[in-house]
RODO-2510 file (C-alpha; in nm, 4 decimals, decimal comma):
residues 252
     n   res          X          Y          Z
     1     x    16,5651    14,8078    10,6678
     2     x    16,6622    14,8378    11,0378
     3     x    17,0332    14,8931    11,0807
     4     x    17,0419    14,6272    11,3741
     5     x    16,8250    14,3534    11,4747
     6     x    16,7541    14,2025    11,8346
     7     x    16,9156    13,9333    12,0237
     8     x    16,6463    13,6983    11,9866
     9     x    16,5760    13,7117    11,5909
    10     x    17,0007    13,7234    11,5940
    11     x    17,0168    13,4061    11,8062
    12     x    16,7919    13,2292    11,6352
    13     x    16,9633    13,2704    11,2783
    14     x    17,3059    13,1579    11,4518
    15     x    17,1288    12,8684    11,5935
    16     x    17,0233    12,7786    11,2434
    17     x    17,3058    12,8185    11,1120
    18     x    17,5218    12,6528    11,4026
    19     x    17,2735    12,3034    11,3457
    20     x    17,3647    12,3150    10,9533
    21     x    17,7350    12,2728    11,0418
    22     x    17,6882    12,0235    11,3361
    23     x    17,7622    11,7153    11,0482
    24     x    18,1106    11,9032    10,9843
    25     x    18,2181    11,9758    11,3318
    26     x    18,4169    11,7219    11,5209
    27     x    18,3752    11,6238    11,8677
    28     x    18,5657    11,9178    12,0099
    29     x    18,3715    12,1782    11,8498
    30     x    18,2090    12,4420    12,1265
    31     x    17,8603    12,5237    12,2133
    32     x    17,7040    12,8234    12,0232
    33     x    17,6968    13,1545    12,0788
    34     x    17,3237    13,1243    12,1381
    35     x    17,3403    12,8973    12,3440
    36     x    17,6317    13,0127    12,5633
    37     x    17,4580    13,3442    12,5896
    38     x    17,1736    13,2733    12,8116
    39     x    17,2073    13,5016    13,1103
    40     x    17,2987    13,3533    13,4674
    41     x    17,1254    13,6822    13,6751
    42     x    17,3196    14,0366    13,6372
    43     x    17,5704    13,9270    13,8368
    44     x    17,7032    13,6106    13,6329
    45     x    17,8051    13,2796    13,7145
    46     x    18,0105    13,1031    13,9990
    47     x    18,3075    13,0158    13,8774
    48     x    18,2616    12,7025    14,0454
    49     x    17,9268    12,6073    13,8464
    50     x    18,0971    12,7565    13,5363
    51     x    18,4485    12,4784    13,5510
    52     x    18,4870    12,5359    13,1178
    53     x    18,3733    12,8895    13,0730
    54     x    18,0910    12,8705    12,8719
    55     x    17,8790    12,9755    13,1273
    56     x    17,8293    13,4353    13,1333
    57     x    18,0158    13,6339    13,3422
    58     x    18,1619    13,6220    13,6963
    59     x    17,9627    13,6377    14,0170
    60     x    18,1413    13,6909    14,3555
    61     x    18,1423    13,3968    14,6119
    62     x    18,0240    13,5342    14,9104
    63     x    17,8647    13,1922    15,1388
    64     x    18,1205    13,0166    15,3468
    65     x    18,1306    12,7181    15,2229
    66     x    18,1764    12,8517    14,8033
    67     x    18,4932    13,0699    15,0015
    68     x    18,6299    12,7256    15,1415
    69     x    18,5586    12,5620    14,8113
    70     x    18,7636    12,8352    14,6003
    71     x    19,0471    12,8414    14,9036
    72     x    19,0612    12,4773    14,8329
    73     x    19,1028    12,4772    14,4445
    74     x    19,3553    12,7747    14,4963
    75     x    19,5314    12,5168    14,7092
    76     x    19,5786    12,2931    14,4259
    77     x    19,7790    12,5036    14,2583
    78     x    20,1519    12,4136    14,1613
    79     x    20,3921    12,7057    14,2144
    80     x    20,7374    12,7826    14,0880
    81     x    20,9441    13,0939    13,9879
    82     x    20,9092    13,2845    13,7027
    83     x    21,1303    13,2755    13,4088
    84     x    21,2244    13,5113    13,1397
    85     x    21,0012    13,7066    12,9454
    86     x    21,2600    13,6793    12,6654
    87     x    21,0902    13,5968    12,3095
    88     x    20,7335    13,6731    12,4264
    89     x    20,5440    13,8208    12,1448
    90     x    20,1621    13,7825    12,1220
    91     x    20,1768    13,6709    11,7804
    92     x    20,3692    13,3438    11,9900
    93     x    19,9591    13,3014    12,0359
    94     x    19,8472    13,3145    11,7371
    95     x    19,6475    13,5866    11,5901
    96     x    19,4412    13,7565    11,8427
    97     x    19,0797    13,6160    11,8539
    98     x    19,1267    13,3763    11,6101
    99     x    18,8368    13,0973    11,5144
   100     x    19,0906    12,8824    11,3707
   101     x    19,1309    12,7482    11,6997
   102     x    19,1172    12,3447    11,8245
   103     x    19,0225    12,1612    12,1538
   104     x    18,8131    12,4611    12,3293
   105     x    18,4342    12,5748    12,3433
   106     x    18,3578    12,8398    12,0321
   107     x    18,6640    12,7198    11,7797
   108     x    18,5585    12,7163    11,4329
   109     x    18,2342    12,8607    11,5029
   110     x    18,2294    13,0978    11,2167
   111     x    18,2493    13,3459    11,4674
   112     x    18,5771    13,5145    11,6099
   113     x    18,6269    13,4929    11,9510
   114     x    18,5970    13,8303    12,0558
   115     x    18,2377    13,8181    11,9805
   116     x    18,1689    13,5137    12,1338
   117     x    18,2899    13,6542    12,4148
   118     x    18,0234    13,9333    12,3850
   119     x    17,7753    13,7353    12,2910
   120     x    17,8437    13,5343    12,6115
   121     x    17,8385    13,7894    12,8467
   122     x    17,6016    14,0856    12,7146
   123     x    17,2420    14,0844    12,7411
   124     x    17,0294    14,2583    12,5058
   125     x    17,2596    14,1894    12,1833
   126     x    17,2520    14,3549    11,9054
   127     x    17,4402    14,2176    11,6299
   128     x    17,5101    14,3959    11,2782
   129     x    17,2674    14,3906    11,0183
   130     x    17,3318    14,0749    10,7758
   131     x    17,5647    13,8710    11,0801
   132     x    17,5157    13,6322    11,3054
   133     x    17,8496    13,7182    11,4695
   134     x    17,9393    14,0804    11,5160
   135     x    17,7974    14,2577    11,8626
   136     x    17,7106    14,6102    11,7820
   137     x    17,5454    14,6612    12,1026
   138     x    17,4721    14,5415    12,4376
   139     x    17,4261    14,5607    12,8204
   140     x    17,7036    14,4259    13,0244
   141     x    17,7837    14,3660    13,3766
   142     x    18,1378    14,4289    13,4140
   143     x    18,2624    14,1877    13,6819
   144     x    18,5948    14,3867    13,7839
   145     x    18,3912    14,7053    13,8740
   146     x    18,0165    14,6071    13,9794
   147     x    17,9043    14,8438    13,7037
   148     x    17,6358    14,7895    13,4493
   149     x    17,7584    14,9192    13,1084
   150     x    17,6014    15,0038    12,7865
   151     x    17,8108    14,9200    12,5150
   152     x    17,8151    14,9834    12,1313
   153     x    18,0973    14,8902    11,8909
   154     x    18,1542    15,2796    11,8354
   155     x    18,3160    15,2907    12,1814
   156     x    18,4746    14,9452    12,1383
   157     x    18,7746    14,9702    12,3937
   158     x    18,5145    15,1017    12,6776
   159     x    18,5019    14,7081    12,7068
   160     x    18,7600    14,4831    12,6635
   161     x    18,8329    14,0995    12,6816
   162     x    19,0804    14,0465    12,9631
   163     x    19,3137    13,7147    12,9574
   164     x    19,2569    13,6019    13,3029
   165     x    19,6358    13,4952    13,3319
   166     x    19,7973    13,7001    13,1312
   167     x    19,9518    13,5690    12,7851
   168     x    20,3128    13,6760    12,9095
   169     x    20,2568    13,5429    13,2394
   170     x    20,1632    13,2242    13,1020
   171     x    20,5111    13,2582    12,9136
   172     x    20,7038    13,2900    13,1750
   173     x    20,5732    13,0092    13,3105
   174     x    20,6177    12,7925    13,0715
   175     x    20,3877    12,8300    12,8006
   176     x    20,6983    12,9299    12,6314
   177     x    20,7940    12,5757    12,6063
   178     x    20,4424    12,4357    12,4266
   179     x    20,4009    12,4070    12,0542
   180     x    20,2164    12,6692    11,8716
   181     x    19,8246    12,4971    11,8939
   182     x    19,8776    12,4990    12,2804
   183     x    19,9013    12,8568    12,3021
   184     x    19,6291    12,9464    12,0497
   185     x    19,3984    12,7725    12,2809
   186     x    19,4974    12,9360    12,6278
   187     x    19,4538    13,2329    12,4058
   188     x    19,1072    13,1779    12,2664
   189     x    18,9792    12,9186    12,5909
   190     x    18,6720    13,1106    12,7123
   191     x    18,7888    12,9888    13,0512
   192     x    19,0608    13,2401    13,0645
   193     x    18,8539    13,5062    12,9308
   194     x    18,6560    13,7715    13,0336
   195     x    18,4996    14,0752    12,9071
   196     x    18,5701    14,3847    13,1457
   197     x    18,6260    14,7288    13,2121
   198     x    18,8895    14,8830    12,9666
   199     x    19,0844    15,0868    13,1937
   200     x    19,0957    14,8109    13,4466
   201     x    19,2718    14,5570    13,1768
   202     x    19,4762    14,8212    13,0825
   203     x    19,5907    14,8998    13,4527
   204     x    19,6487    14,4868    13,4839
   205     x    19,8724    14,4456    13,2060
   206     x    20,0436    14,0896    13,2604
   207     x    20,0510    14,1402    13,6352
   208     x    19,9688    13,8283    13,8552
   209     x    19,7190    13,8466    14,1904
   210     x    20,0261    13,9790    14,3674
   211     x    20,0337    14,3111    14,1572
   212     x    19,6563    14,3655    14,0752
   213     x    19,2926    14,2563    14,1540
   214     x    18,9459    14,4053    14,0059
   215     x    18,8533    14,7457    14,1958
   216     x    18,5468    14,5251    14,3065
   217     x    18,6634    14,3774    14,6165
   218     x    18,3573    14,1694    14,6126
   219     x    18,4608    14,0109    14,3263
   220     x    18,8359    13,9550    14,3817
   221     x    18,7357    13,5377    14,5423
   222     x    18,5759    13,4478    14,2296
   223     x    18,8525    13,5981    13,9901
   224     x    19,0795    13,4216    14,1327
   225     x    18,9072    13,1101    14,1514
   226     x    18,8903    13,1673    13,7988
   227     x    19,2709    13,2041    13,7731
   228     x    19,3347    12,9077    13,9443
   229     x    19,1234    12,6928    13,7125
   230     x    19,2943    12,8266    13,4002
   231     x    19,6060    12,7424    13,6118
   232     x    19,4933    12,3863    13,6498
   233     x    19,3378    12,3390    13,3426
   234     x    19,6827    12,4092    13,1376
   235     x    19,9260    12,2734    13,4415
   236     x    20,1219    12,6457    13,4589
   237     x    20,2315    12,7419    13,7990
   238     x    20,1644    13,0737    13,9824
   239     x    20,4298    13,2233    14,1825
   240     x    20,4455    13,1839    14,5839
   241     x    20,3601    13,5915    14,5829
   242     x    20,0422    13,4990    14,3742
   243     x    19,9441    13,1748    14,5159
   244     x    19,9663    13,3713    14,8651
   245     x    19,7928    13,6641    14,7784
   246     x    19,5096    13,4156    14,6011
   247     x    19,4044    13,2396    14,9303
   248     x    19,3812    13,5604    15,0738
   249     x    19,0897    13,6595    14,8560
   250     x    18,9053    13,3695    14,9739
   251     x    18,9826    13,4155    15,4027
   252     x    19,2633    13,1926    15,3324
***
């Protein structure tokens, strides 16, 4: 038996699968893997065709009038100091990845979210023999540095999935002051994730626009289009320093 099967014969047994459920989901349960997986071009999708996440990957914004667009959404964002990182702990979030996870695309999925997030993203998927969840192996664009990756599950951390505002940072800006089921979602929203480079997550830590943007300075519009929306979406402020340094990316 072969240790790993294709994409196709692995999206077709999650679509299956995803159907027989469909009578036991309710009306905010998430596209499918399969179908969220679909690839938008190497490059990914606009943020600004992509406004819930679903959609794979990020693709710069590089026309005039998709920079204005993104300058203007940045604009719409509320601003205000930080506060205290004082009882942040991740677990505040729930447990990292969970499916047990309401309101937002790929909750109770049977499928963590980690992988959806793979699934999303990669092309060429390989899932593990026996699953219709767990990537083993795929080809991914990472967004932060331009590069083309080929990933397998034995090098795990060579990719990882980067909260596009930062869990802390949404604690200090008031996340801290939501009930529990609020931050699982922000968590687990596919909007405010993204699959990426390793060492570039690990060099962003819970830093705002201000502090760091992707290597890729072709890409640094989009992502923070993309931080804005999250912004929007869950009504958390940026900073001034961020807001500022946010327009900039888009000419602004």
């Amino acid at each position: 038996m072969p240790a790993r099967r294709t994409a196709a014969s692995a999206a077709a047994v999650f679509l299956i699968s995803t159907v027989a459920l469909a009578g036991c989901s309710g009306g905010g349960a998430k596209k499918s893997a399969a179908d969220a997986a679909a690839p938008a071009g190497a490059t990914g999708t606009s943020p600004l065709q992509n406004p819930d996440g679903t959609k794979p990957g990020l693709a710069p914004l590089t026309s005039p009038g998709d920079r204005k667009a993104g300058r203007d959404l940045v604009a719409k964002v509320a601003t205000a100091a930080a506060g205290p990182k004082d009882g942040y702990d991740r677990n505040e979030f729930g447990p990292a990845w969970t499916d047990n996870v309401d309101g937002v695309p790929g909750g109770h999925n049977n499928c963590d979210t980690r992988n959806d997030l793979l699934a999303r993203d990669g092309r060429a998927v390989e899932r593990k023999d026996g699953s219709a969840c767990v990537v083993t192996a795929m080809t991914i664009n990472d967004p932060y540095t331009g590069k083309t990756v080929q990933w397998t599950k034995q090098q795990a951390s060579k990719i990882q999935i980067d909260h596009v505002m930062p869990l802390s940072y949404d604690w200090q800006m008031g996340a801290s002051r939501w009930d529990k089921a609020k931050r699982v979602q922000i968590a687990n929203d596919p909007l405010n994730l993204i699959p990426a480079d390793g060492s570039q997550n690990a060099a962003k830590g819970d830093s705002g626009p201000a502090a760091w943007l992707p290597a890729d300075p072709a890409i640094r519009c989009a992502y923070v289009v993309r931080f804005a929306q999250v912004s929007l979406k869950y009504q958390l402020p940026v900073t001034e320093a961020d807001k500022k340094a946010m327009l900039q990316q888009c000419d602004g």
